[in-house]
Every structure is written in structure tokens, then in C-alpha cells.
N, CA, C and O of each residue as an XYZ file, in Angstrom:
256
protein
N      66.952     72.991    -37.371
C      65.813     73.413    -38.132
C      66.127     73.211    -39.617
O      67.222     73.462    -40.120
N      64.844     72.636    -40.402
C      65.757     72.090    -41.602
C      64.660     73.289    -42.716
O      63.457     73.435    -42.501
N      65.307     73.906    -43.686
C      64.934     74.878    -45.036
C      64.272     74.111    -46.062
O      64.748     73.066    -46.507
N      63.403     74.510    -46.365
C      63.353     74.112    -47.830
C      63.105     75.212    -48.417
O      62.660     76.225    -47.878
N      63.411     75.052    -49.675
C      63.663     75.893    -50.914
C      62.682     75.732    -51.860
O      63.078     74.691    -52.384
N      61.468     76.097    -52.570
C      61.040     75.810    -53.390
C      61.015     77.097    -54.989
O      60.928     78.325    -54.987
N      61.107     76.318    -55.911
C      61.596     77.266    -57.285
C      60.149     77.117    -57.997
O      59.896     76.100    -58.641
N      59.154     78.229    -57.851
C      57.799     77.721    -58.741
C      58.043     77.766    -60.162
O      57.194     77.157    -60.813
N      59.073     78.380    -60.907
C      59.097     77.849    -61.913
C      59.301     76.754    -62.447
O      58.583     76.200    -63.280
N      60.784     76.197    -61.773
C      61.191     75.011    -61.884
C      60.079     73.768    -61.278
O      60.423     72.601    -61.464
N      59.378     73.911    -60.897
C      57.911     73.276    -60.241
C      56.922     73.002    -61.061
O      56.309     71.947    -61.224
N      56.778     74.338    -61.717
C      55.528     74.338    -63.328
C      56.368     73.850    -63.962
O      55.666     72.924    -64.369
N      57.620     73.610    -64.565
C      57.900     73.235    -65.822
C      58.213     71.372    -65.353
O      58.155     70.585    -66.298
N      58.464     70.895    -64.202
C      58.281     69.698    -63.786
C      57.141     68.892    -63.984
O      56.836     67.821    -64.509
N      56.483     70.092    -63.176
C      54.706     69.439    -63.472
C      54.455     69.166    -64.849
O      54.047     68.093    -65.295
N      54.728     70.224    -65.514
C      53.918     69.879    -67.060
C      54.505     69.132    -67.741
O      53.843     68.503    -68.567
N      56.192     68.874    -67.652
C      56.696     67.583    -68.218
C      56.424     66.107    -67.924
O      56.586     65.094    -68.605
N      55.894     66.343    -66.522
C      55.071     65.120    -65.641
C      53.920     64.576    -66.569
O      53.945     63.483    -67.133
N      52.946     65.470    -66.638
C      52.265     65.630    -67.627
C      52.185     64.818    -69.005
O      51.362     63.931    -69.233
N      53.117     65.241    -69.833
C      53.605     64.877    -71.238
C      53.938     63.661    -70.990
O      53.773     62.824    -71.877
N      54.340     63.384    -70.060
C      55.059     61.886    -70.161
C      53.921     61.065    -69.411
O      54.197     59.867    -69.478
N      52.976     61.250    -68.861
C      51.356     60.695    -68.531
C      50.767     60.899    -69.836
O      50.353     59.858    -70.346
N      50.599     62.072    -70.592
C      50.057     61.403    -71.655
C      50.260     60.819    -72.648
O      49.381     60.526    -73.459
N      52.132     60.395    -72.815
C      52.293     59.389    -74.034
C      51.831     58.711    -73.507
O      50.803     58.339    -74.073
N      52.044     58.163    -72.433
C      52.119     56.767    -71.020
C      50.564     56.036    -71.921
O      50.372     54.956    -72.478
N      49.732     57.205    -71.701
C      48.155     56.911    -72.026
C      47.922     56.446    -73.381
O      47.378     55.404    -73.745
N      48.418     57.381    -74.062
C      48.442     57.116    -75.915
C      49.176     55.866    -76.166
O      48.827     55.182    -77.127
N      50.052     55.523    -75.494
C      50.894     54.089    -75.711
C      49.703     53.125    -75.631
O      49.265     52.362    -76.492
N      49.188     53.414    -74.056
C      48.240     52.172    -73.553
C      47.140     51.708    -74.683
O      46.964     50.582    -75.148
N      46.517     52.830    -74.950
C      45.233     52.841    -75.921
C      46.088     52.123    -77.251
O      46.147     50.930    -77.548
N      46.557     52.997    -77.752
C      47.321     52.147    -78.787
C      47.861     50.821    -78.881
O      48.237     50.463    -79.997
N      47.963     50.069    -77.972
C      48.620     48.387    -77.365
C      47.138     48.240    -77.361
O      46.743     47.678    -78.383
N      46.318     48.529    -76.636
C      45.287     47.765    -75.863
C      44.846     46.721    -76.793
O      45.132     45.556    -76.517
N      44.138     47.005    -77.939
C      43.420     46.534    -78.921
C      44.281     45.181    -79.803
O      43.740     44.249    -80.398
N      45.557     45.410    -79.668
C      46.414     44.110    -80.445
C      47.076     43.197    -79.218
O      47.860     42.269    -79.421
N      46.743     43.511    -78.272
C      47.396     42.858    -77.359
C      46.268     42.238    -76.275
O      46.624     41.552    -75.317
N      45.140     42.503    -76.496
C      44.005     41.693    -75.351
C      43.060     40.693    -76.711
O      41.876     40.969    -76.902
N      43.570     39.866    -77.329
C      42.841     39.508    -78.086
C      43.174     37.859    -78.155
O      44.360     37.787    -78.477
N      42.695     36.678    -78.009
C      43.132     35.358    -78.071
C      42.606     34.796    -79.618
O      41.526     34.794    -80.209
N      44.004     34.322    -79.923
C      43.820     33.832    -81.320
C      44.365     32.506    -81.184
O      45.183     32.050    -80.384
N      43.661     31.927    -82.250
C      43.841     30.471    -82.432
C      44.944     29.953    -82.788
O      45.340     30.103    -83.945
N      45.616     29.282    -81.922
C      47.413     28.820    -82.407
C      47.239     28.779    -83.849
O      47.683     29.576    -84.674
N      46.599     27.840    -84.022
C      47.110     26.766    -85.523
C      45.470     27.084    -86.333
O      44.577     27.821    -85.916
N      45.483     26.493    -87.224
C      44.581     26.578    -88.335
C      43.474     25.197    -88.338
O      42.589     24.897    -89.140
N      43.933     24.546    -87.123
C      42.504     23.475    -87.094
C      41.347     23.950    -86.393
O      41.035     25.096    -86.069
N      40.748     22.805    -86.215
C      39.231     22.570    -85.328
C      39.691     22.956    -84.071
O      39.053     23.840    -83.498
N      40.615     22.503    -83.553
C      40.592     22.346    -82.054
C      41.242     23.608    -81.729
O      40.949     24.121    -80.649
N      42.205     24.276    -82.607
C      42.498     25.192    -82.067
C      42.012     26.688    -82.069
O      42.575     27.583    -81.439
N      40.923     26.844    -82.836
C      39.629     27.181    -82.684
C      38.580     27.250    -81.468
O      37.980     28.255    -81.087
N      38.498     25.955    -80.951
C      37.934     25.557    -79.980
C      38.233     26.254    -78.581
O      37.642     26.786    -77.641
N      39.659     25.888    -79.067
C      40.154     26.408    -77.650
C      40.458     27.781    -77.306
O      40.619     28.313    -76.208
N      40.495     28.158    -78.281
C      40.558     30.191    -78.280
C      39.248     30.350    -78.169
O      39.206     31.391    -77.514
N      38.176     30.044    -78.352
C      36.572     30.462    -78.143
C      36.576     30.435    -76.918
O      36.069     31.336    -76.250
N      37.325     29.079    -76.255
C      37.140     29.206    -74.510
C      37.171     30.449    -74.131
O      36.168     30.996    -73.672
N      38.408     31.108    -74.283
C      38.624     32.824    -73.419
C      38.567     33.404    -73.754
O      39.549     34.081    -74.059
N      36.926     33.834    -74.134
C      36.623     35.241    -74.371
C      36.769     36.713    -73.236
O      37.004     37.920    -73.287
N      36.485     35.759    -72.368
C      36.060     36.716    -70.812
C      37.766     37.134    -70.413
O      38.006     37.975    -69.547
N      38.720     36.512    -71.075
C      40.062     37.087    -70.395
C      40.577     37.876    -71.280
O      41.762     38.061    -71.003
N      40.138     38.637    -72.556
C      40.708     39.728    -72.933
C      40.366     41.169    -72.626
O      39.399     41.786    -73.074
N      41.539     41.738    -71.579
C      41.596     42.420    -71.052
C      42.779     43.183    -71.195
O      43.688     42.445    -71.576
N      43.132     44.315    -71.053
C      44.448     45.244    -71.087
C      44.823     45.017    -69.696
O      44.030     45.117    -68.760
N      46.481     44.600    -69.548
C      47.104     44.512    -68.668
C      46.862     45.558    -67.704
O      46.300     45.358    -66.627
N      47.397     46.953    -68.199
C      47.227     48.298    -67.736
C      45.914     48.841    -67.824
O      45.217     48.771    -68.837
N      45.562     49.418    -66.684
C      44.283     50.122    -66.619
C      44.473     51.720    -66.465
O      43.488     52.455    -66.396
């Protein structure tokens, strides 16, 4: 027959550190999202212009 032991304090203070570290997790994401889903034009010509207009539809945040 196998015991378990459970400590509800040590449980709440798990949880809520769980917590804290979900919501940097979140504040990181939001904070990246915006400089990191954006396609920019290699170089400073025509074409490379051109070709960053192509993918508009793929800036997206990795993480959801």
C-alpha cells in the first residue's frame, strides 16, 4: 500500500511561485511579440522592398 504525504503549505507557496514564473513567461512574450513578428526589408533597394511586402500574412508570434 503506497502513502502519500501532502504539505498544503508547501503546495500554496509552489502554486503561487508557479504562478510568478507564468506571469514573467507572459510579460516576456508580450514584450518580444511586437519586435520579433515583423518582416523588414534586407537592404535599402526596390527589390528588397518588394520582397518584404510579400509576407505580410506571416507575422505572427511564435508563442501563443
Amino acid at each position: 500500500m503506497s502513502l502519500v504525504v501532502a504539505a498544503p503549505d508547501a503546495l500554496v507557496a509552489t502554486a503561487t511561485e508557479l504562478a510568478g514564473i507564468g506571469s514573467a513567461l507572459s510579460a516576456a512574450n508580450l514584450a518580444a511579440a511586437a519586435p520579433t513578428t515583423g518582416v523588414l526589408a534586407a537592404g535599402a533597394d526596390e527589390v528588397s522592398a518588394a520582397v518584404a511586402a510579400l509576407f505580410p500574412g506571416t507575422r505572427r508570434p511564435i508563442r501563443r
